[in-house]
N, C-alpha and C positions, 0 to 999 in steps of 0.2 A: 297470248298463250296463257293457259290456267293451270300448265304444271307447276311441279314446287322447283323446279330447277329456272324459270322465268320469274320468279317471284323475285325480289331485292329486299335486300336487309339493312335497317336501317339500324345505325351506332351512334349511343345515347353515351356522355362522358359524364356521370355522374360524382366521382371525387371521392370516396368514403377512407375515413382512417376509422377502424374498429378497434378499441386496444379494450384489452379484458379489464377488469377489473381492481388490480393489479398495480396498473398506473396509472388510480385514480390523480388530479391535478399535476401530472407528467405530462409533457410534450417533447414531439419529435424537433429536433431543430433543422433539418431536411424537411422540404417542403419536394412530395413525390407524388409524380402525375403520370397518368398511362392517355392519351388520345391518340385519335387520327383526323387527318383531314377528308376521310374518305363518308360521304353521309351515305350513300345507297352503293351496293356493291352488290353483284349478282353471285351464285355457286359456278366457284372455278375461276373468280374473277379474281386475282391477284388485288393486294394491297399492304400499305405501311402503317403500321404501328409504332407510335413513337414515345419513350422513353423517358421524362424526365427529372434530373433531383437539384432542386436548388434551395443552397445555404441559407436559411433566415435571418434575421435581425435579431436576435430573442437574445433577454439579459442573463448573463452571465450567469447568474444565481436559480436560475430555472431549474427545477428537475427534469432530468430528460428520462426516456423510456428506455434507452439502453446507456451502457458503460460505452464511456468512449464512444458519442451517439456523432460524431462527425464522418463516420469510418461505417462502410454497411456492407452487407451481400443482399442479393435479391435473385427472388426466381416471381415467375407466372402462369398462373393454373389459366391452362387454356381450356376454353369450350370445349365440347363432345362439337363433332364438326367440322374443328380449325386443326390445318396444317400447317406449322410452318415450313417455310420456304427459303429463306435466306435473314439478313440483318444481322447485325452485330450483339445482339444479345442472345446471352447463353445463362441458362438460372447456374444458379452460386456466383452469380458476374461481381464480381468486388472493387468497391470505389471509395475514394474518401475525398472530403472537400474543406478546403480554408478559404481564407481569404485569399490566396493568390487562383483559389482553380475555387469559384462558389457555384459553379454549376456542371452538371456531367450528363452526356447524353445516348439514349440508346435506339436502337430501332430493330424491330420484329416486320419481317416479311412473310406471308403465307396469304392463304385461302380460306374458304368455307366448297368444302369436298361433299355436303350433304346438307340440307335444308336444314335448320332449328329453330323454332319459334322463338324461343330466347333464350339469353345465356348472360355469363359474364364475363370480361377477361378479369383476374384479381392480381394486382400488383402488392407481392409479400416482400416485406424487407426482414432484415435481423440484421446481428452485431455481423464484425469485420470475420469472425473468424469461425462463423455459423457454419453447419453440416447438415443432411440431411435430418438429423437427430433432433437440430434445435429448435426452439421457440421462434416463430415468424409472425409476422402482425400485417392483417391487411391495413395498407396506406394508400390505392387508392381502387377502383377502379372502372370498366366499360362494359357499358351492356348493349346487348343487344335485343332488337324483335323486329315479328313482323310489321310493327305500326309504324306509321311515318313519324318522325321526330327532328329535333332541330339537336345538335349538342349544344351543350352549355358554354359559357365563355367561363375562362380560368379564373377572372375576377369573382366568379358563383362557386370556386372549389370547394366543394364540402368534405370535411371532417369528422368522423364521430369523435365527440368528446367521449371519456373512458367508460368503458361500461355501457352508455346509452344508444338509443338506437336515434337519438338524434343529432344533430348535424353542429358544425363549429365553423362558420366562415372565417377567412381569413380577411379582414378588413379593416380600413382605415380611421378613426373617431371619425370624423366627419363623412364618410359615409354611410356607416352605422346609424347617424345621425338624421342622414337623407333619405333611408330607405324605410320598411315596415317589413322586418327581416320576421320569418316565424322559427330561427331557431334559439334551443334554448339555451346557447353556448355561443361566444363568439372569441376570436382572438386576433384584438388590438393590434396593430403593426406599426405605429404610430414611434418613431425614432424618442426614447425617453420612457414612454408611456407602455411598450409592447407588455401583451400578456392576455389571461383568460379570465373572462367575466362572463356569468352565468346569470342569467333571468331567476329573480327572486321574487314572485307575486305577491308576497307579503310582504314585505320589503317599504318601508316609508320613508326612507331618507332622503335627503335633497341630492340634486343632481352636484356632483364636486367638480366633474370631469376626469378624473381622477380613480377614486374608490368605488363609484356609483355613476351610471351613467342612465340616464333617461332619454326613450326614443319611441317614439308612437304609442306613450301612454305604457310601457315596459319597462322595469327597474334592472338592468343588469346592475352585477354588484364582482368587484375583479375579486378575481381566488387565487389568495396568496396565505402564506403564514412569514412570522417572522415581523421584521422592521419592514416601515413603508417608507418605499426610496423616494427622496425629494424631486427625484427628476418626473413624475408620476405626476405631481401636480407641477409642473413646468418648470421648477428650477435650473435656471442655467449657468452652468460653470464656465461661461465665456472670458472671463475678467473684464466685462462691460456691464451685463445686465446686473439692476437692482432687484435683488430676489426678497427686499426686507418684507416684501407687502406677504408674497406667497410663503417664506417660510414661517411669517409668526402664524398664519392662518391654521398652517399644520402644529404650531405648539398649545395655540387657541382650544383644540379640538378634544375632549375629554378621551374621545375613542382612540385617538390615535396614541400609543403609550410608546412605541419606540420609533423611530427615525433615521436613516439609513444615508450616508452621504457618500456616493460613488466620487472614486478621485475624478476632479475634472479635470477639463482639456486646460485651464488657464487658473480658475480662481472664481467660488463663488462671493459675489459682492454686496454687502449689507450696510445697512447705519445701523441701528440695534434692534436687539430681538428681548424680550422679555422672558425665560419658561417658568412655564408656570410646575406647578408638584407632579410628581410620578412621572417623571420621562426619564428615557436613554436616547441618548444623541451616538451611532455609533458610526465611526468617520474611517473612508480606506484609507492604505497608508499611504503617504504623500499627499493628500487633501489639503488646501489653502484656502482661508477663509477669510476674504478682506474685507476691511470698514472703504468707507467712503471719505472718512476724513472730514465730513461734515460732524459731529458731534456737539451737543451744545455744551457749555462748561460744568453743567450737573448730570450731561447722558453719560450711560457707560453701555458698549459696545454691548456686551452680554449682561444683563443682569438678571440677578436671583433674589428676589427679596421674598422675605417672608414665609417660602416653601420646603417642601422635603423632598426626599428620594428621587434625587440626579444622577443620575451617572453619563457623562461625557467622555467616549473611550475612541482610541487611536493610535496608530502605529506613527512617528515622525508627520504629523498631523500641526500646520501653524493657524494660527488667529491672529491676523497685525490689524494696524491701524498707518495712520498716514499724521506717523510722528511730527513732520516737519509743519504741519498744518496747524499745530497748536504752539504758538508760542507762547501762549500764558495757560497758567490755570494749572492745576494738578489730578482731576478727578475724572479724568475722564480714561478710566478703568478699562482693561478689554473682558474679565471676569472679575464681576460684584458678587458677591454673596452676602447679603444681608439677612441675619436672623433666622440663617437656613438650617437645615436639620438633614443630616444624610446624605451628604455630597459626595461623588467620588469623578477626579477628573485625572485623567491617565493618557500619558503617551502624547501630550499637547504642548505645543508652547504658544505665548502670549505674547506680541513684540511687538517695538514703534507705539504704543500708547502714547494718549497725552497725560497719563496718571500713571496705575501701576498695571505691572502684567495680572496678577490676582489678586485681589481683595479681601477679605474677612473680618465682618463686625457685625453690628447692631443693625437692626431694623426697631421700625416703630414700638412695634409690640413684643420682642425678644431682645434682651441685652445680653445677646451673648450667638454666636454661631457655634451648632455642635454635630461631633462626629462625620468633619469636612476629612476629605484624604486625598493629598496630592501626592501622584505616584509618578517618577518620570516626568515629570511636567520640565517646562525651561521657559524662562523671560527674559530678553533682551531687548536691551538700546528703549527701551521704557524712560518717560520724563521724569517720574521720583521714584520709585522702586520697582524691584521686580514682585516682591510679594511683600505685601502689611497685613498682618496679621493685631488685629485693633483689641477686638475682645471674642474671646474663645472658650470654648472644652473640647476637649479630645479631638486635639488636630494634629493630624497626621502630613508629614512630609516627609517623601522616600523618595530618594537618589534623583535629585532635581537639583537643576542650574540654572544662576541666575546672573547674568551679564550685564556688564556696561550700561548699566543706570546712569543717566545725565540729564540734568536740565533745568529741576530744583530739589532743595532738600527734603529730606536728609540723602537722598542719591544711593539708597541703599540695595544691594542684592537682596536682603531679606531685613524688614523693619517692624520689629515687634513692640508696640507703643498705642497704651489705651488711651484714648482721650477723654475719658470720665471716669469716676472714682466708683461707678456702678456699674462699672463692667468688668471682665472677667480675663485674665489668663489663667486656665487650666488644665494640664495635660497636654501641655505642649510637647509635639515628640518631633523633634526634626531629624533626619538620619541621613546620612551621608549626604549632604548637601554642597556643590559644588559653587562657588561667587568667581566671579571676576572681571577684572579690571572695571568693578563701580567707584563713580567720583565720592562718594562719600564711603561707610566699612560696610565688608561683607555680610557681617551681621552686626545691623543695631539693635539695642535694646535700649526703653527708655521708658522708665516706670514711675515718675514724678509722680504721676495723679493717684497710683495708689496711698499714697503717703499718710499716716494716720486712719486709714480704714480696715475694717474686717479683710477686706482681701487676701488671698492665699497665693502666691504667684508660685506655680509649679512647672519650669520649663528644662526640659533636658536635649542638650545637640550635641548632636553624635556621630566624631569621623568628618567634621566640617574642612573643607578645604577650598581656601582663597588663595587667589594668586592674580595681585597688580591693583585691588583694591586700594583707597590711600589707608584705613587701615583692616587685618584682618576682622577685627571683630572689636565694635565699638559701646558698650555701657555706662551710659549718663544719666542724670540728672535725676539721682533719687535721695533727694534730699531729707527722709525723716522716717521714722522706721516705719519699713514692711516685713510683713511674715512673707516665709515660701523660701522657695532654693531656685537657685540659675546655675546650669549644672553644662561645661562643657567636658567631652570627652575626647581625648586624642584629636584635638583639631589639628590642624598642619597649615600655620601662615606662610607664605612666602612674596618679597617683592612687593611688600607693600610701600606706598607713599611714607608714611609715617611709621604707627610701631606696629606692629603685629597684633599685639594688644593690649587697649588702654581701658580703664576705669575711670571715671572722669567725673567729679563733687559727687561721687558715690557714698553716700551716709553708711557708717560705721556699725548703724541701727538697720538699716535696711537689709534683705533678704541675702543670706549667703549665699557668696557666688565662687563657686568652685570649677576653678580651672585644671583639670586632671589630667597629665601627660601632653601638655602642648607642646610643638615643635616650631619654631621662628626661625626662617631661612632668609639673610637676606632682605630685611626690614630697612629704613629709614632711607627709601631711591634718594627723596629730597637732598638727601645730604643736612639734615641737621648739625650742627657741633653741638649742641645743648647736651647735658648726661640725661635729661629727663626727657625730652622731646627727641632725641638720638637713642632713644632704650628700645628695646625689643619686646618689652613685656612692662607696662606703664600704671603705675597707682598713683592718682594725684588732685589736687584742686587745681581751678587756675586762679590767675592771680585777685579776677573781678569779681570769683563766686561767691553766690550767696549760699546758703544752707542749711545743713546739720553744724554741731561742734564740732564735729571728727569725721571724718571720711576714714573708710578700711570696709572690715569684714569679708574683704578678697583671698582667696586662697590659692598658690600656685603651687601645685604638684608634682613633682620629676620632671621640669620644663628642660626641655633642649634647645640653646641656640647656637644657630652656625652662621659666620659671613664667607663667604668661601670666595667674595670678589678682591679686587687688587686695583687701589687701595681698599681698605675695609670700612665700611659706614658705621656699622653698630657701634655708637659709643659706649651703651653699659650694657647688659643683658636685662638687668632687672632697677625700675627705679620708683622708690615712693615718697612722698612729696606733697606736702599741704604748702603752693607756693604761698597762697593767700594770707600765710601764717596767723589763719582765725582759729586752728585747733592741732591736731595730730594726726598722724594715719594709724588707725587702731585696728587691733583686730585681725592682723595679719598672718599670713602664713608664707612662708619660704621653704620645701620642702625637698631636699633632695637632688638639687638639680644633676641630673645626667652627663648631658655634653653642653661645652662653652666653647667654642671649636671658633679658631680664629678671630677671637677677640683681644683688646688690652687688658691682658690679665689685671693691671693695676685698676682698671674700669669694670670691672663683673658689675659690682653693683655700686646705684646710689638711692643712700637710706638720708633722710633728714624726719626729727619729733617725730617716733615711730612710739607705738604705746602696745605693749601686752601682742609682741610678736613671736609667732611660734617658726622656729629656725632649725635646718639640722640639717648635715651635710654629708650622710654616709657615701658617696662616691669622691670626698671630699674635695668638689670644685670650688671651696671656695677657702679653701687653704693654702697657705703663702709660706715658702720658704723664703726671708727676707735676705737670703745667701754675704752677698761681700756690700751691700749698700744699705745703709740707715733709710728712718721708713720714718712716715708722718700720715696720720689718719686726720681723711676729710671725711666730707660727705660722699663723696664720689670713692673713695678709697677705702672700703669694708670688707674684713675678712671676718670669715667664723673664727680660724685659728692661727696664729701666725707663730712659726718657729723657724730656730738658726740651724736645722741640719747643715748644712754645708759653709755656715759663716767662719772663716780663719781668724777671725778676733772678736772683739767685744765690738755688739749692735746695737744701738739704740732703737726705740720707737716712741717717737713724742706722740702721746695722746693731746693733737692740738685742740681748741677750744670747741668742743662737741655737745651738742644740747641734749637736756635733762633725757632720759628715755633713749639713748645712741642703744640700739641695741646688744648684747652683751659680747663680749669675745675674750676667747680664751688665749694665753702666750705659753708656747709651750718648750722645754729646752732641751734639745736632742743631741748634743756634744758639746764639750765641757767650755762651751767660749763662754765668756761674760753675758746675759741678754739684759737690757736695761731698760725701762719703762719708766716715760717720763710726762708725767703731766703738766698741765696748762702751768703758769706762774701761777693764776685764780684759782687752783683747783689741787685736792688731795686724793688720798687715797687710802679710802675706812675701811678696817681699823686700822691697818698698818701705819698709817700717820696720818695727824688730825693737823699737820702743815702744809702751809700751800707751798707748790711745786717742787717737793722731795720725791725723787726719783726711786724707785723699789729696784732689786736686781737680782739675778741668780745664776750660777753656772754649774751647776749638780743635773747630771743626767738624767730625768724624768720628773724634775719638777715641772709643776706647772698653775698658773694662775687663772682666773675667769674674773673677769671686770665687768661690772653695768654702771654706764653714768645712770644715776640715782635722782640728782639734782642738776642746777647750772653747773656746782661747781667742784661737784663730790662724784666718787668712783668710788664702789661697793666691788668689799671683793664677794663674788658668792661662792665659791670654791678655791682651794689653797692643798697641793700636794709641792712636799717639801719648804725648805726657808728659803723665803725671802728679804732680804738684807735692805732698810731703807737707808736713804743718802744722810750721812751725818751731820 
């Protein structure tokens, strides 16, 4: 027959997504197709059209073409020609797809009522809540004509990339690979790697597999903005594979400046990585980064030597190692920063080293690291510290914690100690920093090597709080003077092993160190009985030190101590002490103390050869009403002022045999009993009598005396209100 009603029409599945311009490097994450299995079909001859949209694989971070692109309506401009006839689709048909439903299907029944040489059917989609009114984008669709044709196989689906009139297969790298594709758009489907890369003819770069892919003499190049995700170049979060080779590759690369680490399924796993300058490392939250536990005794997991402008940011983001695999050695760091410039490392911790959780010093060619900032950072269960800070400027630490340090010395939460006299602390600013339970103090300090040098030691911590450390905060061995200030603020000790905090052959010449409003809860677990090694707030030598003359120039500021357990540990709150008796403790300050809450009152403080101490008591803690019992001054037994309110008779207080320098105290007499002050047999009391051991005394209501031992054997009065009567 040569009518048009004998004639058959053949149906060509060509695939097109058109999107305007609009959304340009947008993609649909619906993969929608319109065929049929019908290839020749006469007029009036019945047939199916079938319908379909399935969910892709595509990373999370994709821009999609519409809001809420999981969620669609769709309608279908049919030919001039075609009737339908029945099937389950109806335009505005509304569908949405997850992972529990990733595909949805429809079907169009009709005819062709009248011959047409060609045509198309176009499959439109839009958002969930589209109307005649709204914007619809063809996504794919079926032509037809008079010529014979084959359709295509779904694996050849074409897409228009945005705006273009050419085509974007959906295909796998290694197909891409196998074939001599002539579009100039394709998009990767490849689990890790998905996404859109575009034929760039100018383009000279090596093939990475990755950023650039090369395939019959064609340079596609993937289009993306932003950080490039590691899993692009094969990194796998398995907690098996060693990713060290592939991700230094990507830190290797000048081009590549930022870096992307999707949280994995387990843990990406490395021996170490080197960055080099100008990179951002940016990690999802919950991201875990593990060593291999191979390290050699000079690697460190991450290292930074020598460069600038880092930044390594993360939400509850960790970096361990495989603690128990080093049993010797100290340096094997999880972050080195050597001689770096511009660090900032946020939202990470650092745990299980065989050294410290973070590092900070010197490289070859800088004697100093500057302008590092740990923001939220944490280290735990690390073999010697959680962070050393060696030699520095302007380093910054904000609201970070550092834990259970064990394995070798000094076992510190945080260890600030330069180990040459040509390097630097400056601008130390630590700020709310949380320690605990490290084998050695929550914070140490240790500034020996500046000693006799230019250096300027500048370090301020602030709002520090330990709790289970052996002590809160430990400062040694600065034996000769240094300039500069060590400055804490409001720290809060509690539950330490030993005192809360000590100064320890701290030279009298070295850098003042100001303790301002500390609070001690709770110090000496051990159980000392010592007044010195039992104190809550400790100045002293030991007994084998070498040194300065003098040890001091400590200053404690309106300190608070409380023991609030049953029985009580703290045996004094405050104790200074050259046991070594090679010099004095100079240079002191006592200031104010606040609360002394559940201790032996008789124990507050023990002072031994104290020299040019600055004292004073306005909330008067350290004043004694010596009430219905006679009193005797040791070393352990020191008041600022001691008077008889509530004594019903005559008191004594024998000034027992006390060395030159006891710092001064006043006796004061608040109702009319006798008070009697009685020195050593050795010892007088100038000018009042220039004979040894006559007794002074008074009982007139507001008299009052101030003594300082002067010498071994002499008491200087330095103030005198009312008479004082000596022993005849």
């Amino acid at each position: 027959m040569t009518t048009w009603l004998s004639k058959c029409f053949c149906l060509v599945l060509i695939s097109m997504l058109a999107l305007s311009s609009t959304y340009t490097n947008a993609i649909d994450p619906i993969r929608f197709s319109i065929s049929t299995s019908a290839t020749e079909v006469l007029v009036n001859e019945e047939f199916e059209i079938k319908i379909k949209a399935d969910l892709l694989n595509i990373p999370t971070n994709t821009v999609y073409v519409f809001e809420s692109a999981r969620a669609f309506r769709l309608k279908v401009i049919l030919p001039e020609g075609f009737r339908q006839t029945g099937g389950s689709f109806n335009d505005f048909i509304e569908g949405e797809l997850s992972g529990n439903k990733p595909s949805a299907f429809y079907t169009i029944k009709g005819k062709f009522v009248s011959a047409e040489r060609s045509g198309v059917f176009q499959l439109l989609r839009s958002h969930k809540s589209a109307n005649s009114a709204s914007q619809f984008v063809e996504v794919d669709r079926l032509s037809f004509g008079m010529t014979e044709g084959l359709p295509e196989g779904a694996a050849n689906a074409r897409i228009a990339l945005a705006g273009t009139v050419s085509y974007v297969p959906y295909l796998s790298m290694s197909a891409l690979r196998s074939i001599a594709d002539t579009a100039t758009s394709v998009f990767i489907t490849d689990q890790g790697g998905a996404g859109i890369f575009k034929h760039n003819p100018s383009s000279t770069k090596a093939d990475d597999g990755a950023l650039t892919i090369i395939t019959s003499g064609k340079r596609y190049e993937r289009v993306y903005s932003g950080p490039v995700n590691v899993e692009w170049f094969g990194v796998v979060g398995d907690g098996a594979t060693d990713n060290t080779v592939a991700l230094q590759a990507m830190l290797d690369r000048a081009d590549i400046s930022s870096i992307y680490f999707p949280k994995p399924a387990v843990s990406y796993r490395i021996k170490r990585l080197n960055l080099r300058s100008n990179k951002t490392l940016i990690l999802d939250e919950g991201t875990i980064v593990e060593g291999l536990g191979t390290l050699g005794a000079e690697e460190r997991m991450i290292m930074m030597n020598n460069v600038q402008n880092i930044s390594i940011k993360g939400t509850n983001v960790v970096f361990k190692d495989q603690k128990a695999k080093y049993t010797s050695g100290e340096q094997r760091h999880i972050f080195a920063m050597l001689g770096v410039t511009n660090v900032t490392i946020e939202g990470v911790a650092a745990n299980n080293s065989g050294g410290d959780g973070f590092y900070i010093g010197v490289s070859t060619t800088q004697k100093f690291s500057e302008n590092v900032r740990l923001i939220n950072v944490s280290a735990d269960n690390n073999r010697r510290q959680g962070l050393s800070i060696v030699s520095g400027k302007n380093i910054e630490v904000v609201s970070s914690v550092f834990s259970n340090s064990n394995g070798t010395a000094p076992n510190a939460g945080i260890d600030i100690e330069p180990n040459n006299p040509d390097e630097f602390l400056e601008g130390i600013r630590i700020t709310n920093p949380t320690t605990r339970n490290n084998a050695g103090g929550g914070i140490v300090i240790l500034i020996d090597d500046f000693k006799g040098t230019n250096r300027v030691v500048d370090i301020t911590i602030t709002n520090h709080n330990d709790d289970g450390s052996v002590y809160g905060a430990y400062v040694s061995r600065a034996t000769g003077a240094i300039a500069g200030t060590i400055t804490f603020h409001s720290p809060v000790w509690k539950n330490n092993r030993a005192n809360g905090f000590c100064a320890s052959n701290y030279s009298s010449n070295a850098c003042t160190l100001l303790v301002n409003d500390p609070t001690v809860i709770n110090c000496n677990v051990a159980g000392s009985t010592h007044a010195v090694f039992g104190s809550a707030i400790l100045v002293y030598r030991e007994a084998s030190a070498l040194g300065d003359a003098n040890v001091g120039n400590v200053h404690i500021i309106r300190p608070r101590v409380q023991d609030t357990r049953s029985p009580r540990k703290i045996v004094s709150a405050f104790a200074f002490e050259d046991i070594s008796k090679k010099g004095a403790v100079k240079n002191c300050s006592l200031i104010d103390p606040v609360t002394l809450d559940g201790l032996d009152v008789l124990k507050y403080v023990h002072f031994a050869v104290l020299e040019n101490l600055a004292l004073s008591d306005k909330h008067e803690k350290l004043t004694f009403d010596i009430a219905q019992a006679n009193r005797t001054l040791t070393y352990g037994f020191y008041k600022r002022v001691f008077h008889n309110a509530t004594s019903t008779g005559l008191r004594t207080i024998s000034l027992n045999g006390l060395p030159a320098n006891y710092p001064e105290i006043t006796f004061e007499v608040r109702n009319g009993q006798i008070l009697r002050l009685i020195p050593h047999v050795n010892d007088n009391i100038l000018p009042l009598s220039a004979n040894n051991g006559k007794y002074i005394q008074c009982n007139v209501v507001g008299s009052k005396i101030t003594l300082r031992k002067t010498t071994t054997n002499s008491w200087q009065v330095k103030e005198m209100i009312g008479t004082w009567t000596v022993q005849p």
